[in-house]
py3Dmol code that shows the C-alpha trace and the ligand (Angstrom):
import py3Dmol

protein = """\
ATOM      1  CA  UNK A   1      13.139 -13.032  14.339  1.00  0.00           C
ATOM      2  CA  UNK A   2      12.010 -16.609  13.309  1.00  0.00           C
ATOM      3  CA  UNK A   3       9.819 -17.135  10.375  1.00  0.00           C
ATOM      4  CA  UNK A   4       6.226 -18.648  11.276  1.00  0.00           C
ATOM      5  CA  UNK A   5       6.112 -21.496   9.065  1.00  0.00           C
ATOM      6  CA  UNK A   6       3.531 -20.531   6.173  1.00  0.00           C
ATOM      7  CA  UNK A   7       0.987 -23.290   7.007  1.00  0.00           C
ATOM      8  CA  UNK A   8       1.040 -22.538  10.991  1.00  0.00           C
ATOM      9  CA  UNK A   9       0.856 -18.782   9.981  1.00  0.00           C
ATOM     10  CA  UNK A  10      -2.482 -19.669   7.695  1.00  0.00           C
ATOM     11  CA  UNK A  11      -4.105 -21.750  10.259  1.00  0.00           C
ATOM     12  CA  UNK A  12      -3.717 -18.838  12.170  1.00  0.00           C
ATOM     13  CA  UNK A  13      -5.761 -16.167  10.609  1.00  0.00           C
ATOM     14  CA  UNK A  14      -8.229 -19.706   9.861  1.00  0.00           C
ATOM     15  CA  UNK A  15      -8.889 -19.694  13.718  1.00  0.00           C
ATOM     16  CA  UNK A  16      -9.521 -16.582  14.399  1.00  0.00           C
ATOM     17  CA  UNK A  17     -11.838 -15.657  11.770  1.00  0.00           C
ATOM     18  CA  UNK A  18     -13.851 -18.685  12.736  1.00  0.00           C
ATOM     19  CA  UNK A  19     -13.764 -17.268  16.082  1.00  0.00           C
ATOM     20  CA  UNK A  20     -14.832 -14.110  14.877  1.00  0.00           C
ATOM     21  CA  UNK A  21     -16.318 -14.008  12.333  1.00  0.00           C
ATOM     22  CA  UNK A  22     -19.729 -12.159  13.392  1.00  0.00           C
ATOM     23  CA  UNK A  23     -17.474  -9.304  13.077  1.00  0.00           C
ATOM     24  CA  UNK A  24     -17.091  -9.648   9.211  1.00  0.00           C
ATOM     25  CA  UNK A  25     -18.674  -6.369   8.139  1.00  0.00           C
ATOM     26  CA  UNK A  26     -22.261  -6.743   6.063  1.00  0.00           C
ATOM     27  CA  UNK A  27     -21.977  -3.141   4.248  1.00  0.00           C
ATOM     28  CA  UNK A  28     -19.939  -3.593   0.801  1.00  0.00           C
ATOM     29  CA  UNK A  29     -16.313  -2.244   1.295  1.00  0.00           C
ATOM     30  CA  UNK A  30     -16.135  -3.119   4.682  1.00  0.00           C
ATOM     31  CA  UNK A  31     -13.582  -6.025   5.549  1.00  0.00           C
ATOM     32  CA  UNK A  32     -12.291  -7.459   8.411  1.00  0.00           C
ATOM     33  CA  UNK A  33      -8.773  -6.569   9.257  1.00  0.00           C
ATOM     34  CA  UNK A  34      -6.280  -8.768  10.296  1.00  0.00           C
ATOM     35  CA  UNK A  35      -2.986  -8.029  11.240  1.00  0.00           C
ATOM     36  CA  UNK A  36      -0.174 -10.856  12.267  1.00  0.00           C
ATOM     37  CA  UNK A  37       2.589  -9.854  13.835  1.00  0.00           C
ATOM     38  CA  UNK A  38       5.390 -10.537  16.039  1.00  0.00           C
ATOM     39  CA  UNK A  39       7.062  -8.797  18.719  1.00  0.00           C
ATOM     40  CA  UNK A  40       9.974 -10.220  21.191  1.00  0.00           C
ATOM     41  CA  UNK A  41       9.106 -10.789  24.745  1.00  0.00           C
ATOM     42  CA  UNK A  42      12.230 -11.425  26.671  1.00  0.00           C
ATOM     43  CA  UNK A  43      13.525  -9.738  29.374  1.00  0.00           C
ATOM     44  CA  UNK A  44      16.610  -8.838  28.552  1.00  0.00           C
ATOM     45  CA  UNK A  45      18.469  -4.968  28.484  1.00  0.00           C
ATOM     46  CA  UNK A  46      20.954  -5.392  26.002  1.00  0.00           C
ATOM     47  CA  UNK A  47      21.185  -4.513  22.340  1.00  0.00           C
ATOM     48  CA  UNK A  48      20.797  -7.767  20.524  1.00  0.00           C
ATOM     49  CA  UNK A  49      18.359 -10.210  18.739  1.00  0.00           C
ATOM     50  CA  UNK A  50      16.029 -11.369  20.962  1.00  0.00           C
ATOM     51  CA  UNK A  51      15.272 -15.183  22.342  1.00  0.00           C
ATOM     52  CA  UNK A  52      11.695 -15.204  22.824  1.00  0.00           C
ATOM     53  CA  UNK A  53       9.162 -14.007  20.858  1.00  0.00           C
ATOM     54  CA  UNK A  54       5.030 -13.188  20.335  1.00  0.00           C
ATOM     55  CA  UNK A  55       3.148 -14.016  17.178  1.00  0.00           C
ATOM     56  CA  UNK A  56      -0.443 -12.419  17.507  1.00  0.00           C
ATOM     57  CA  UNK A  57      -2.637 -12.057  15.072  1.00  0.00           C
ATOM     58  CA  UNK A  58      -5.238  -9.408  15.443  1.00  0.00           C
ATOM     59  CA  UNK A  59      -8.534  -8.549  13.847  1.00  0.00           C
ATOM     60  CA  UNK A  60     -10.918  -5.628  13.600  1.00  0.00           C
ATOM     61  CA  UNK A  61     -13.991  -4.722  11.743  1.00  0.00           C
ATOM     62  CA  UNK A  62     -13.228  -1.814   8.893  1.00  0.00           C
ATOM     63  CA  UNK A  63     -14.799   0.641   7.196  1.00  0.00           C
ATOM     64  CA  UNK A  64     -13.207   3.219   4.507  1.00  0.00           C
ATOM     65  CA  UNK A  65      -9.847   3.643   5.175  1.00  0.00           C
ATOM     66  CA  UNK A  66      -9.069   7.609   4.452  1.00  0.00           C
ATOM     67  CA  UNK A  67     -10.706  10.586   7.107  1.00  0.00           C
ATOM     68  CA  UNK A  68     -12.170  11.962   4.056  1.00  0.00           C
ATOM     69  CA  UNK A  69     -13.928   9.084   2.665  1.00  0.00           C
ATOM     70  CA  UNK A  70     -13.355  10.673  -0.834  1.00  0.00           C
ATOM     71  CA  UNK A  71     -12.800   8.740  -3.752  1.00  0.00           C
ATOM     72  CA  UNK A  72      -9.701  10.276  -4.282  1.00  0.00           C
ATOM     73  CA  UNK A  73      -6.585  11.112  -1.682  1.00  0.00           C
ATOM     74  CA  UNK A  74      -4.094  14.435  -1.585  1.00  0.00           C
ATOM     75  CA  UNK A  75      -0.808  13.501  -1.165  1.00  0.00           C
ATOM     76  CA  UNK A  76       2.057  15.823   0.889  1.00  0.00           C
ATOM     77  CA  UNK A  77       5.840  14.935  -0.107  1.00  0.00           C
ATOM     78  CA  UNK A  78       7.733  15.171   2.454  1.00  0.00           C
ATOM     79  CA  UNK A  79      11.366  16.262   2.875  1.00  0.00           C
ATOM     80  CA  UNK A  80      12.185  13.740   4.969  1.00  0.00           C
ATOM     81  CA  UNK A  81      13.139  10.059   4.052  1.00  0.00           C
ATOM     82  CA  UNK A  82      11.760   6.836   4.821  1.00  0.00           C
ATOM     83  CA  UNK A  83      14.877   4.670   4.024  1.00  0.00           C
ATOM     84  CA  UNK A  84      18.206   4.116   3.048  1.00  0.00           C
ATOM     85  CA  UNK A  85      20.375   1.732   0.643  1.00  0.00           C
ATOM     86  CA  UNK A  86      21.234  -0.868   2.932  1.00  0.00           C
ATOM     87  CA  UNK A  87      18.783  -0.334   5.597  1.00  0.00           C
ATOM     88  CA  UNK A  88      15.549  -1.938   6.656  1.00  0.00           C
ATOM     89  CA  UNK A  89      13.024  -0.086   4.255  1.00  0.00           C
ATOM     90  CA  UNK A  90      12.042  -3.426   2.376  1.00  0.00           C
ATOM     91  CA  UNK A  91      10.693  -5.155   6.083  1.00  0.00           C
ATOM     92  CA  UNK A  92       7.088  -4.625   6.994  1.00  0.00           C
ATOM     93  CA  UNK A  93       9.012  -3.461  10.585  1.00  0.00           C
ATOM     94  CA  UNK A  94       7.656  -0.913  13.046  1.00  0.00           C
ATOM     95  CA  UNK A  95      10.948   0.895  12.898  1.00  0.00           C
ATOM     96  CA  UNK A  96      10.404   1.996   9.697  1.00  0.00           C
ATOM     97  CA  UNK A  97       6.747   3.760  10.547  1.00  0.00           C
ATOM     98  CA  UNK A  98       9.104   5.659  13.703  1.00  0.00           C
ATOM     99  CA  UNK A  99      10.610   7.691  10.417  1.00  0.00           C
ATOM    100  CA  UNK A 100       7.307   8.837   9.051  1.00  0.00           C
ATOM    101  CA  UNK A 101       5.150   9.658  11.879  1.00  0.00           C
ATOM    102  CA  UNK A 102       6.925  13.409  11.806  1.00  0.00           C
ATOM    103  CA  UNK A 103       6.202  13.557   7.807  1.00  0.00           C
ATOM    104  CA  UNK A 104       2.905  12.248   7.939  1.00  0.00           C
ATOM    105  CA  UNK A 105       1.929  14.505  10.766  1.00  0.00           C
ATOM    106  CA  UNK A 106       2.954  17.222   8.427  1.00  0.00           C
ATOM    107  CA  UNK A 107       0.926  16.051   5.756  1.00  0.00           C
ATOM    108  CA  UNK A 108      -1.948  15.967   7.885  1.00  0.00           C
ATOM    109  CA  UNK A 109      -1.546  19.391   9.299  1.00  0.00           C
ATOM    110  CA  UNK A 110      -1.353  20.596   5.852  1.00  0.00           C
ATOM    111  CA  UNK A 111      -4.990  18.660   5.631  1.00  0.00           C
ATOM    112  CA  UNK A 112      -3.109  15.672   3.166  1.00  0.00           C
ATOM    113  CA  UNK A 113      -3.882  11.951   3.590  1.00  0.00           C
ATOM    114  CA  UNK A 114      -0.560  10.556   2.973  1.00  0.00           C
ATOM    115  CA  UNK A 115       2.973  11.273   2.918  1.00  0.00           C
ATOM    116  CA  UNK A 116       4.651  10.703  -0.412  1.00  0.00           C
ATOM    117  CA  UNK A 117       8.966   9.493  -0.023  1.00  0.00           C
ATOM    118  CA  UNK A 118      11.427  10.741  -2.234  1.00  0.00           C
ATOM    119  CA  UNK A 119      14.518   8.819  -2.429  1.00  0.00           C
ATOM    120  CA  UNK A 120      17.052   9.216   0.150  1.00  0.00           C
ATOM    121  CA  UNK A 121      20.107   9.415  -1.906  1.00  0.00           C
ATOM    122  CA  UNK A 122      18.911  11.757  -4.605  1.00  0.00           C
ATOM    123  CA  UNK A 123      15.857  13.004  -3.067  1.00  0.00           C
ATOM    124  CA  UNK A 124      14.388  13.120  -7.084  1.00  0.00           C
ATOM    125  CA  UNK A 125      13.029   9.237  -7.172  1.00  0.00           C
ATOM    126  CA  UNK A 126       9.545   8.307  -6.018  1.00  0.00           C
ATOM    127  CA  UNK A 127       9.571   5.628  -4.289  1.00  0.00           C
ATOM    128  CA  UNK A 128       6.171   4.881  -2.208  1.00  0.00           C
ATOM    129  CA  UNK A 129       4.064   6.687   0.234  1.00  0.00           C
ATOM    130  CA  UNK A 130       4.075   6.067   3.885  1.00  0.00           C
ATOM    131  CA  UNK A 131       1.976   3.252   3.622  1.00  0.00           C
ATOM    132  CA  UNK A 132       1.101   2.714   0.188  1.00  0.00           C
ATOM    133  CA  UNK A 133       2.957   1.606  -3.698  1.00  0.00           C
ATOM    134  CA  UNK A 134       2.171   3.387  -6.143  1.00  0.00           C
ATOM    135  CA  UNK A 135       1.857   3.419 -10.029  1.00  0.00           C
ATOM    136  CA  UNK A 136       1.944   5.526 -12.430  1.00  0.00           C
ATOM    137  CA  UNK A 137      -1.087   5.363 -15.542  1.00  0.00           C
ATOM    138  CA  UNK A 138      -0.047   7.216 -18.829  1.00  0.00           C
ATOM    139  CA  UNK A 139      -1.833   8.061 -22.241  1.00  0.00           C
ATOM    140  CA  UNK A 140      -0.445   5.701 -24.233  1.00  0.00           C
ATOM    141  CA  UNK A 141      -1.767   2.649 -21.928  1.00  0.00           C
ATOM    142  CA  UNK A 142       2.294   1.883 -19.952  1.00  0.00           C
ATOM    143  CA  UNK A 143       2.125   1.646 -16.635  1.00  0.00           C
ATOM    144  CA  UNK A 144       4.591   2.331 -14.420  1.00  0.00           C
ATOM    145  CA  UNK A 145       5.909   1.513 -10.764  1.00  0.00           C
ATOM    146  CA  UNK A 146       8.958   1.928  -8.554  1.00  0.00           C
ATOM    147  CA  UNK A 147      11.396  -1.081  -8.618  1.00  0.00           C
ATOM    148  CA  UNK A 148      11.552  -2.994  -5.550  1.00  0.00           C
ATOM    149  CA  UNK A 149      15.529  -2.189  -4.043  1.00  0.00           C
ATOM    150  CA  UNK A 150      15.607  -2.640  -0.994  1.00  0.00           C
ATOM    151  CA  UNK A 151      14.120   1.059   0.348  1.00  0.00           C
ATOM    152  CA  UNK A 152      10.128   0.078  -0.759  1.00  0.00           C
ATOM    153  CA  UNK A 153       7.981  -2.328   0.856  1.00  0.00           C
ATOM    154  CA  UNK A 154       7.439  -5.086  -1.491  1.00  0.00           C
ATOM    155  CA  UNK A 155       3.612  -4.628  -0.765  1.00  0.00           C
ATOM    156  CA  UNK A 156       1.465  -7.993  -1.540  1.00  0.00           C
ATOM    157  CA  UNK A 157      -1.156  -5.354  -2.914  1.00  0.00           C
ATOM    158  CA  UNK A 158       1.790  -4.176  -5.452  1.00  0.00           C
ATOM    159  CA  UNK A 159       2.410  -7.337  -6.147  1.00  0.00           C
ATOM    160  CA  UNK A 160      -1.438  -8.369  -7.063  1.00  0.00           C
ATOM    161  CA  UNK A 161      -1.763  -5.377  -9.197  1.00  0.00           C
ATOM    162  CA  UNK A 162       1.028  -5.885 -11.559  1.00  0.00           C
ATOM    163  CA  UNK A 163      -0.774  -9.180 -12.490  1.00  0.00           C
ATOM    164  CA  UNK A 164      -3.936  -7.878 -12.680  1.00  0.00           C
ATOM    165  CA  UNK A 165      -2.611  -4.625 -14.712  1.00  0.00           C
ATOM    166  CA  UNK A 166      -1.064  -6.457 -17.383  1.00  0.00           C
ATOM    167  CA  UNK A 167      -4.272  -9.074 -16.897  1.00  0.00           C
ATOM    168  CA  UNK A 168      -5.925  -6.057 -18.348  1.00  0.00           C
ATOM    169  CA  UNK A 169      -3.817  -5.640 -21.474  1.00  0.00           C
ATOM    170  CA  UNK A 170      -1.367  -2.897 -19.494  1.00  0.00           C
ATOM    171  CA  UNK A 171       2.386  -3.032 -20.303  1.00  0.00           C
ATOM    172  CA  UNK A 172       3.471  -2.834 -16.716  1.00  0.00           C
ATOM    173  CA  UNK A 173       7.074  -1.419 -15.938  1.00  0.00           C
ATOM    174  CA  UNK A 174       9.182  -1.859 -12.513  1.00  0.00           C
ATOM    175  CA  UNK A 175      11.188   1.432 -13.272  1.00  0.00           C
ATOM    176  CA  UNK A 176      12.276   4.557 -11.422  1.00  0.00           C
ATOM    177  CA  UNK A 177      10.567   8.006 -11.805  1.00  0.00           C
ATOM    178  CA  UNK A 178      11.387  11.595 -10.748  1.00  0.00           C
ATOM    179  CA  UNK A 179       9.440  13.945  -9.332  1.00  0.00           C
ATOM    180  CA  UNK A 180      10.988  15.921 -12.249  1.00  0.00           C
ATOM    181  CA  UNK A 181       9.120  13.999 -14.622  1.00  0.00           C
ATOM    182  CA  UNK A 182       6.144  13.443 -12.994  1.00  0.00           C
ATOM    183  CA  UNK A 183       5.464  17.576 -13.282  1.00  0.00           C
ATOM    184  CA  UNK A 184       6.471  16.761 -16.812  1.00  0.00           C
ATOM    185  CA  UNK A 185       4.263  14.299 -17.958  1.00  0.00           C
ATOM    186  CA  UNK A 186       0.913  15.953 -16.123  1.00  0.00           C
ATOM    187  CA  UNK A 187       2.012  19.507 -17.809  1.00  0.00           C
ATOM    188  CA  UNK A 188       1.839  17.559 -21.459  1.00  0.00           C
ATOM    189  CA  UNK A 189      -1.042  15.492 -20.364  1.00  0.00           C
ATOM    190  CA  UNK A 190       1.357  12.096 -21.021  1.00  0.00           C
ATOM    191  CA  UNK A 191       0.645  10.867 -17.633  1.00  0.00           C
ATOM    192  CA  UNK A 192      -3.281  10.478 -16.807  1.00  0.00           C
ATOM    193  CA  UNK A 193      -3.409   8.712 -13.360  1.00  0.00           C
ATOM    194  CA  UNK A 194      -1.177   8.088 -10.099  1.00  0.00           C
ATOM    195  CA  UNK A 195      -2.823   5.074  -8.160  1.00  0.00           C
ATOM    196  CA  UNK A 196      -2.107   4.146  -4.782  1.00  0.00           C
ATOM    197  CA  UNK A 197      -2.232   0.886  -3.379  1.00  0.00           C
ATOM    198  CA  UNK A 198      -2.008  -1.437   0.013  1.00  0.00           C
ATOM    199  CA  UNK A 199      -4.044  -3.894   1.613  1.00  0.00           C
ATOM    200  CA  UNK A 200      -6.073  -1.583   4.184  1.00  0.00           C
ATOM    201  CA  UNK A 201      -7.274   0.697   1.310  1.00  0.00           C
ATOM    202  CA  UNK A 202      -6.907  -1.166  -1.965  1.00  0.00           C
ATOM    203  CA  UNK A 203      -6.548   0.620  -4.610  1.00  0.00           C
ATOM    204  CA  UNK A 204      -7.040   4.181  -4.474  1.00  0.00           C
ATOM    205  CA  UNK A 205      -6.933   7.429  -6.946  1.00  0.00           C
ATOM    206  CA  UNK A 206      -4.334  10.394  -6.182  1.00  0.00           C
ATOM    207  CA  UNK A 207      -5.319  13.740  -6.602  1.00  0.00           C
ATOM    208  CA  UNK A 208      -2.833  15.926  -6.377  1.00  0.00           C
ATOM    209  CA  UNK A 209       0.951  15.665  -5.367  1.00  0.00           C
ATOM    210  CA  UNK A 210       1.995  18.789  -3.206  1.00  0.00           C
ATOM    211  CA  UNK A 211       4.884  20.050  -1.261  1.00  0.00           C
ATOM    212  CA  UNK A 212       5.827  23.305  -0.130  1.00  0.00           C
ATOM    213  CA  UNK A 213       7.415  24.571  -3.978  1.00  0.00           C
ATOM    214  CA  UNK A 214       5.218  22.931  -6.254  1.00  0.00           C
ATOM    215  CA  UNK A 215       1.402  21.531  -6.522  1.00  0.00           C
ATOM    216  CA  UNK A 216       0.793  18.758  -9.085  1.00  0.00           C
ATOM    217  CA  UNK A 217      -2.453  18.047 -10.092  1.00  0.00           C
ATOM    218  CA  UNK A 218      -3.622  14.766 -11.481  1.00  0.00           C
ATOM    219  CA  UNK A 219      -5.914  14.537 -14.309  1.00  0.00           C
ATOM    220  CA  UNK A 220      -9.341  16.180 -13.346  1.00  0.00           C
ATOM    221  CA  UNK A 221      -8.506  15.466  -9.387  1.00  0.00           C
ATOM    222  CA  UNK A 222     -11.410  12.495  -9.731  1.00  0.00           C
ATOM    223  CA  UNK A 223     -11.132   8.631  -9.549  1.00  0.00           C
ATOM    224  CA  UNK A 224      -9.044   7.358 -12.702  1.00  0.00           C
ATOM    225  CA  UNK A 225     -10.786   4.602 -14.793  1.00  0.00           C
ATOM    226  CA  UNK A 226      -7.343   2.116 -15.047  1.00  0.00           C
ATOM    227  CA  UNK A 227      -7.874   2.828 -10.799  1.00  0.00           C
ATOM    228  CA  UNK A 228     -11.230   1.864 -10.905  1.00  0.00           C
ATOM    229  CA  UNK A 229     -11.401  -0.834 -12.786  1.00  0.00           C
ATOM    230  CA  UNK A 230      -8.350  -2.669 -10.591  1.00  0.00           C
ATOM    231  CA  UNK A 231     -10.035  -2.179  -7.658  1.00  0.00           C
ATOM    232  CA  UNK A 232     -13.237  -2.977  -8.753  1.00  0.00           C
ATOM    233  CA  UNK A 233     -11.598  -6.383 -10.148  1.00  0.00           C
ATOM    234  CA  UNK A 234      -9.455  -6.897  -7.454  1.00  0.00           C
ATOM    235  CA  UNK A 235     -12.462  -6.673  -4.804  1.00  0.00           C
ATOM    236  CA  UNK A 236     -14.636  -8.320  -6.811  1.00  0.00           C
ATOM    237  CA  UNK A 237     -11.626 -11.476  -6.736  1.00  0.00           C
ATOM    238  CA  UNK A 238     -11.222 -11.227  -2.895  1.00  0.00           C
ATOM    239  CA  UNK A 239     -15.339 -11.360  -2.117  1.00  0.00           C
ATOM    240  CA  UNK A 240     -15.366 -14.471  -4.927  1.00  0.00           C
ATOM    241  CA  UNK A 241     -17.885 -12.496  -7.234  1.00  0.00           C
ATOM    242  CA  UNK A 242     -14.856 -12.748  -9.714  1.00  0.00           C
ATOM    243  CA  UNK A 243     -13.459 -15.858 -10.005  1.00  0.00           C
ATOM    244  CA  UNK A 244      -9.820 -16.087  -9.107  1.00  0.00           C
ATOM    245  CA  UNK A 245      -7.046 -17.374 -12.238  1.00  0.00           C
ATOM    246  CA  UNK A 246      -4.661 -16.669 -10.170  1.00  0.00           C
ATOM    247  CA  UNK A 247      -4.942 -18.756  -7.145  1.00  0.00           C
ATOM    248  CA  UNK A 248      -4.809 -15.841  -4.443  1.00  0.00           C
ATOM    249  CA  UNK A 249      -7.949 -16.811  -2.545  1.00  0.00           C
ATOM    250  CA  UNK A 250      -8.612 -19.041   0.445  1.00  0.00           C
ATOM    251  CA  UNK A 251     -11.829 -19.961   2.002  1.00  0.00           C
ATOM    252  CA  UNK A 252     -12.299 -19.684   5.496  1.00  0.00           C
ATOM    253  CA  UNK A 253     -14.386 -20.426   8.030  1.00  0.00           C
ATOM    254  CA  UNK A 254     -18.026 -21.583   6.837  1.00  0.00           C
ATOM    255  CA  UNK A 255     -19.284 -19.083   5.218  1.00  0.00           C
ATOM    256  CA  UNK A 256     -22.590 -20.656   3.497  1.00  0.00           C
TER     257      UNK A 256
END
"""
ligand_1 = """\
15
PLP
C 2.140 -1.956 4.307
C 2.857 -1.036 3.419
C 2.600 -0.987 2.039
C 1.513 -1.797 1.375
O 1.742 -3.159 1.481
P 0.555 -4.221 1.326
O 1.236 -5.537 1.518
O 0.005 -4.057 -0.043
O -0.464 -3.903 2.378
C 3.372 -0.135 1.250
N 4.318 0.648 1.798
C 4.586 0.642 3.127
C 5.648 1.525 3.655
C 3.864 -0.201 3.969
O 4.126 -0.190 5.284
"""
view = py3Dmol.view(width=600, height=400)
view.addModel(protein, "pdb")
view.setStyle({"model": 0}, {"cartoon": {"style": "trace"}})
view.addModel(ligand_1, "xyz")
view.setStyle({"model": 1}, {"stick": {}})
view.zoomTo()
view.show()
């Protein structure tokens, strides 16, 4: 596929949310979502890269992100994968949400929000849910996060929270970690918080990490404070009530 250049691509959201934007939600955590994306558009049979193709960018008014509106989301770990060494798991492609509609489908049916990914090699490495990073909080203040290798999106919200993490005063750690470990650290109280993250739903809490042999339970099952405190700063950066050091934010449209 072509890449939009980056200025063309920001005049593009610019435009529409000047077009639209009576449809920026008053009520505090609602946003308006936009989603660019491309998809080709030639007529053609054969198995190739295509010649022609359709950047659209599309927005929509958007309340809370989970069914249950809770302040804190289950999680179901699937034994399926997500994606391979060597594969596409790194592109934000629809391709790779064709592998976890079946697990998250599961995890709903088992009345879980998301579908957690263990590594496909292994199958003992977290990696990411099925459309959220993660990180991992423990006692001592470390914070911890799968390393970007090629199977885990290299989400923009993973990428703002490292910064604003070790903003904090976190020591913030790209580095793998079992499921093995993860029972490990909750049993002896050395881990204190699992926080999901991506752009639809910011930063959220996890509450408990289940499959069918084993049932983790985070902390007290409620909203962590190193969870709440990122998202409140990281919400507070994108509405402008914080100001921004890091030079994330763009103005748009006229807003008075
Ligand atoms: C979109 C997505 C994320 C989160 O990425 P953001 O850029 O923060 O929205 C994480 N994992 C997967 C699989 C995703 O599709």
């Amino acid at each position: 596929m072509p890449e939009i250049p980056e200025k063309l691509f920001l005049k593009s959201l610019q435009e529409l949310v000047e077009v639209d934007k009576n449809w920026v939600p008053e009520a505090t955590n609602g946003t308006l979502y936009l989603r660019p994306f491309m998809i080709a558009t030639e007529a053609f049979l054969g198995v190739r890269p295509a010649t022609k193709y359709k950047f659209v960018v599309i927005a929509s008014p958007s309340g809370n992100y989970f069914r249950s509106g809770e302040s804190t989301i289950n999680i179901w770990v699937s034994d399926y994968t997500r994606a391979a060494p060597g594969g596409t798991g790194e592109a934000k492609c629809g391709g790779n949400y064709a592998a976890s509609l079946v697990p998250t489908g599961e995890a709903f049916s088992h009345g879980y929000d998301q579908v957690m990914f263990l590594d496909a090699v292994e199958r003992k490495w977290i990696e990411e849910l099925g459309g959220m990073n993660l990180f991992f909080v423990f006692a001592d203040g470390r914070i911890l996060t799968p390393p970007l290798g090629g199977t885990i999106l290299a989400g923009i919200t993973r990428d703002s929270l490292i910064s604003l993490l070790r903003d904090m005063g976190h020591e913030v750690i790209e580095d793998r970690y079992s499921i093995a470990n993860l029972k490990r650290d909750v049993r002896s109280n050395a881990l204190v918080e699992v926080i999901a993250c991506g752009t639809a739903a910011t930063v959220t809490s996890v509450g408990r990490v289940k499959s069918s042999k084993y049932n983790i339970v985070i902390g007290s099952e409620s909203a962590g404070p190193v969870a709440k405190a990122a998202r409140d700063k990281l919400i507070a950066i994108q509405t402008g009530e914080a100001s921004d050091s890091f030079g994330w934010v763009m103005r748009i449209g006229n807003a008075s």
